[in-house]
C-alpha positions as CSV (number, residue, x, y, z in Angstrom):
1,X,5.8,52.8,-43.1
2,X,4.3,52.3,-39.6
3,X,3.4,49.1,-39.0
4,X,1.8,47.5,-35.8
5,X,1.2,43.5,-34.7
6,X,-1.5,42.6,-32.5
7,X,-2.7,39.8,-30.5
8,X,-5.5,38.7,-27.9
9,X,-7.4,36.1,-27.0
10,X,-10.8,36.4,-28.4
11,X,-13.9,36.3,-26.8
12,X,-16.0,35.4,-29.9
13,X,-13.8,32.4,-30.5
14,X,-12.6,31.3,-27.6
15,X,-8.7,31.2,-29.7
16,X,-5.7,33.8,-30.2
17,X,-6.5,36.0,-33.3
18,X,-3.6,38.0,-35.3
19,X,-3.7,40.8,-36.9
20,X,-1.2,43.7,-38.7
21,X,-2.0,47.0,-38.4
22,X,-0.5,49.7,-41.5
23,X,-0.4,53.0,-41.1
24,X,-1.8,55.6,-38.4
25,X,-4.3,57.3,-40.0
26,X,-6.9,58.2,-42.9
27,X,-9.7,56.1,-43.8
28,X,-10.0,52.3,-42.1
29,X,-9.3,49.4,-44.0
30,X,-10.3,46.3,-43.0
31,X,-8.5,43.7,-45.4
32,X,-9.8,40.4,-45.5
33,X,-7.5,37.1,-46.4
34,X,-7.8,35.1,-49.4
35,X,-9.4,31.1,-48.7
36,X,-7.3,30.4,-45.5
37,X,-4.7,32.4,-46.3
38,X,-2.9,34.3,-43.2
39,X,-3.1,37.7,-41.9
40,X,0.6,38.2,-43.4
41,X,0.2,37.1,-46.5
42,X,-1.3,40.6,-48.2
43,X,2.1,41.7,-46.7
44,X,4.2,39.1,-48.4
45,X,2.4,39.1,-51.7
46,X,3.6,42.9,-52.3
47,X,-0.2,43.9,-52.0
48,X,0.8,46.3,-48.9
49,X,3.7,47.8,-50.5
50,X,1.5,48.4,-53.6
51,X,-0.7,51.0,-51.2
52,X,2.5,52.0,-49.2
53,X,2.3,55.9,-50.7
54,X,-1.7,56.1,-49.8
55,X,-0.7,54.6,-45.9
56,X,2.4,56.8,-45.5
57,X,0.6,60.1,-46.7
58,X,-2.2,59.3,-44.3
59,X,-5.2,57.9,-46.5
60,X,-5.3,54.6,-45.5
61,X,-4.4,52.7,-42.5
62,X,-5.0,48.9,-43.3
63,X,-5.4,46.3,-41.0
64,X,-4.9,42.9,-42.3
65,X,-7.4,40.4,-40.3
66,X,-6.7,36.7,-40.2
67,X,-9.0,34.3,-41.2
68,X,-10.5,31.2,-39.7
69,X,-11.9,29.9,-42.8
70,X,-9.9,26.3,-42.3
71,X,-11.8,25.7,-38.8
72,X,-15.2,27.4,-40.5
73,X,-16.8,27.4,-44.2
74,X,-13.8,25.5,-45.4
75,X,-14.1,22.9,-42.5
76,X,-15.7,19.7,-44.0
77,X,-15.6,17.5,-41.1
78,X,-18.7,19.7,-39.3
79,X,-22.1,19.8,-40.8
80,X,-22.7,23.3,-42.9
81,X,-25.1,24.6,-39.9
82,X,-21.9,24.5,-37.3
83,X,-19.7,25.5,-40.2
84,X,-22.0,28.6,-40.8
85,X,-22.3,29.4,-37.2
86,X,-18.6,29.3,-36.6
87,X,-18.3,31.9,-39.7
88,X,-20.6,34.1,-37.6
89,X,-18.4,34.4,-34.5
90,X,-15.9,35.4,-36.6
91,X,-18.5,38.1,-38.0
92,X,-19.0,39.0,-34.2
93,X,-14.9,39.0,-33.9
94,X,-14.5,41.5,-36.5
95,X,-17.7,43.3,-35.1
96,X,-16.5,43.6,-31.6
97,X,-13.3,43.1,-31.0
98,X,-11.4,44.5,-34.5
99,X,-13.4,47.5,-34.9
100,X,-13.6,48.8,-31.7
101,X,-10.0,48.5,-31.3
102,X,-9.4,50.5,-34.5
103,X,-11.3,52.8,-33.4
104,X,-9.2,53.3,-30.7
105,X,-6.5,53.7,-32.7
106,X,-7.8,55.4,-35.5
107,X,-11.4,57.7,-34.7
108,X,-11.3,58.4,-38.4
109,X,-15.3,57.3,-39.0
110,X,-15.0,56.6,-42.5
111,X,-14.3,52.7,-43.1
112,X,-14.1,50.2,-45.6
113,X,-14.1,46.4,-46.1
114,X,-11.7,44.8,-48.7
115,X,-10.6,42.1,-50.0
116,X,-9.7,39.4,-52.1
117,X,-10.9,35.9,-53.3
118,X,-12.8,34.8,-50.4
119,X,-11.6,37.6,-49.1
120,X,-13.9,39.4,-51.0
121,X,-16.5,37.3,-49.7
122,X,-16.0,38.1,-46.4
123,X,-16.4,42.0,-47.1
124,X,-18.9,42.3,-49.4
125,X,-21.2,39.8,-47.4
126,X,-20.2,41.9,-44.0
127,X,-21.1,45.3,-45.3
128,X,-23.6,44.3,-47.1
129,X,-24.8,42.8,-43.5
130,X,-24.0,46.0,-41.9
131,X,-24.3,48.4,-44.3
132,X,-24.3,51.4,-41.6
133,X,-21.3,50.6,-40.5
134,X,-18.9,51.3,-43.8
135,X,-19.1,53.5,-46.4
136,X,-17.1,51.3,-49.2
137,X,-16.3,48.2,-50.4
138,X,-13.9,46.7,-52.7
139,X,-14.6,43.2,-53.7
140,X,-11.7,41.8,-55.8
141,X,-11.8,38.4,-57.6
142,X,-14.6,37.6,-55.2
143,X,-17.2,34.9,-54.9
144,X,-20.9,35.8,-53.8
145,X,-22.7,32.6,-53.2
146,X,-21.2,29.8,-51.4
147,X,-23.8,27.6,-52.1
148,X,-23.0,27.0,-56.0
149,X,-20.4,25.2,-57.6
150,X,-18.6,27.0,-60.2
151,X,-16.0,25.6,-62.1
152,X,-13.9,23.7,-59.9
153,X,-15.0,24.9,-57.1
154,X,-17.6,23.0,-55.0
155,X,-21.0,24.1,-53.5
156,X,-19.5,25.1,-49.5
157,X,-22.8,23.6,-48.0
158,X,-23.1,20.7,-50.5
159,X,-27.0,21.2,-51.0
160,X,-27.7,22.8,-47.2
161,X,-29.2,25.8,-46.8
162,X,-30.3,27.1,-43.5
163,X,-31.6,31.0,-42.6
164,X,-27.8,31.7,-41.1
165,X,-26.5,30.4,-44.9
166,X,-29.3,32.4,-46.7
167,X,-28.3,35.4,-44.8
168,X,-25.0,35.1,-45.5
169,X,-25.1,34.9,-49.5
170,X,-25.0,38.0,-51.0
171,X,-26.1,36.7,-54.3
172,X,-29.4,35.2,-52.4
173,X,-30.6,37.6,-50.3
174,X,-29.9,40.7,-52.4
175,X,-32.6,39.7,-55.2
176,X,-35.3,39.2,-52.6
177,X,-34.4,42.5,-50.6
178,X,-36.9,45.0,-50.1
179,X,-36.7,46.9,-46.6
180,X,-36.2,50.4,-48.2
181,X,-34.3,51.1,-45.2
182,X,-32.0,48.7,-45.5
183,X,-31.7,49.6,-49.2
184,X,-31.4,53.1,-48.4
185,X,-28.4,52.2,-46.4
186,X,-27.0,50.0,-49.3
187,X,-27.5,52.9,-51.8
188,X,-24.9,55.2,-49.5
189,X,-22.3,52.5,-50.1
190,X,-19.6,53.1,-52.2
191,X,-19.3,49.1,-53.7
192,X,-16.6,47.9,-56.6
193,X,-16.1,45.1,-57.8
194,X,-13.4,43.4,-60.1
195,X,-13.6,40.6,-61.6
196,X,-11.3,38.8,-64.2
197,X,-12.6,37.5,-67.8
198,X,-11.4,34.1,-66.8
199,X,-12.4,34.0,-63.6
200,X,-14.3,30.9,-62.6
201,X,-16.4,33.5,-60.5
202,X,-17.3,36.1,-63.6
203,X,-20.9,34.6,-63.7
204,X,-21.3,35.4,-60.1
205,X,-20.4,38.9,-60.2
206,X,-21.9,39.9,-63.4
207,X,-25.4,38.4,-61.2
208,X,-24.4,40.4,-58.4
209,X,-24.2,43.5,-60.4
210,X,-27.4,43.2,-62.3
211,X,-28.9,42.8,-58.7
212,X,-27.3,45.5,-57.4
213,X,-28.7,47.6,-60.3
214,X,-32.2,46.2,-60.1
215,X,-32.2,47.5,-56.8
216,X,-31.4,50.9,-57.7
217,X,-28.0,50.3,-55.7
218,X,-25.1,52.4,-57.1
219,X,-22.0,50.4,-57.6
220,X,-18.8,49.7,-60.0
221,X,-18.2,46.2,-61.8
222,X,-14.6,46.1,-63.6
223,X,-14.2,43.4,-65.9
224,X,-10.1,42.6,-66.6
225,X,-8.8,40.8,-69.0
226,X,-7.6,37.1,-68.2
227,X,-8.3,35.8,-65.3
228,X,-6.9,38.2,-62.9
229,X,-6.9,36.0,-59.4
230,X,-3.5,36.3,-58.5
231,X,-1.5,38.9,-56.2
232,X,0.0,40.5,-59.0
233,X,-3.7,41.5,-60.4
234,X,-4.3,42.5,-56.7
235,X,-1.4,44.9,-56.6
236,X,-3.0,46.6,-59.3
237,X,-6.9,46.6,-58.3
238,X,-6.1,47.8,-54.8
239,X,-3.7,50.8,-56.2
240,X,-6.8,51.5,-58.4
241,X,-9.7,51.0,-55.8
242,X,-8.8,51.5,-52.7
């Protein structure tokens, strides 16, 4: 299996981003990290080799992004607003640094955002941002508003909400959309979700979905059994999704 490791300095945030590159061509994959998890780890889990057939006959190159969650959304010693800002360079990183050098790679047009945990986050709330840009999604095991607590897992703003958090909170700013435009866009999506019956974030996707179809928007919701948030359930959703 072709594999590929980049590096640069990025201009978004002023600091040396990773990344892995599988496979040379097919459909784009951006795969997104679990909560400040590494760009390697997808590798090390298994959850590569468990799409290995679908890279090496060409119909999917993946390219396994780092994160920057630690210094960002996860980063409690900043106030939310800088937290939320620094999770939007990183939306400008992926924006214009990662895709335009996978497009040099790879001119294949069709792309999709993946990934898992926050993960999922990250590429249901980008496409869903820039909803021209990819034509699928795969959400797995994801969470859709940072701004709740849910189980054990604390509200990421503790009570702050600003227009950059709003806009950034799928589960928020889906029920209030109504640019048809925009939703026109959102409708040619291809969007799956997967979610696990124990999952401390089933709530959250099953609100997600019933937006999703209030809004006329087309998209998948796959309930497992258990709780399903580990990468051996991963192995498994991406063989099946992606």
């Amino acid at each position: 299996m072709h594999r590929e490791y980049h590096e640069w300095d990025s201009a978004a945030l002023g600091r040396p981003m990773e990344l892995l590159v599988f496979g040379e061509t097919g459909a784009r994959v951006l795969l997104f990290p679990t909560r400040k998890a590494r760009f390697y780890d997808y590798e090390n889990w298994g959850v590569i080799e468990a799409l290995q057939p679908k890279i090496e006959s060409g119909l999917l190159q993946v390219y396994c992004v780092d994160s920057v969650d630690a210094e960002g959304l996860y980063n409690f010693d900043k106030h939310p607003a800088e937290r939320i800002c620094r999770h939007l360079q990183y939306q400008q990183y992926i924006l214009e640094e990662v895709l335009p050098m996978s497009e040099a790679l790879n001119p294949t047009s069709f792309l999709i955002a993946a990934g898992c945990s926050m993960g999922a986050y990250h590429a249901v709330n980008l496409s869903f941002r820039h909803p021209n840009l990819f034509g699928k999604v795969v959400g797995m095991s994801g969470r859709y508003d940072l701004t709740q607590s849910m189980a054990t897992f604390q509200d990421l703003f503790q009570g702050y909400i600003d227009e950059n958090v709003y806009l950034n909170t799928p589960n928020r700013f889906i029920p209030n959309l109504a640019d048809e435009f925009y939703l026109t866009q959102l409708r040619r999506l291809e969007i799956i979700l997967a979610v696990g019956t124990e999952d401390a974030f089933l709530q959250d996707n099953l609100f997600l979905g019933q937006q999703l179809e209030s809004k006329n928007i087309t998209h998948q919701l796959h309930i497992w059994e258990g709780e399903a948030h580990n990468p051996l359930a991963w192995r498994h959703m991406v063989d099946l999704y992606l």
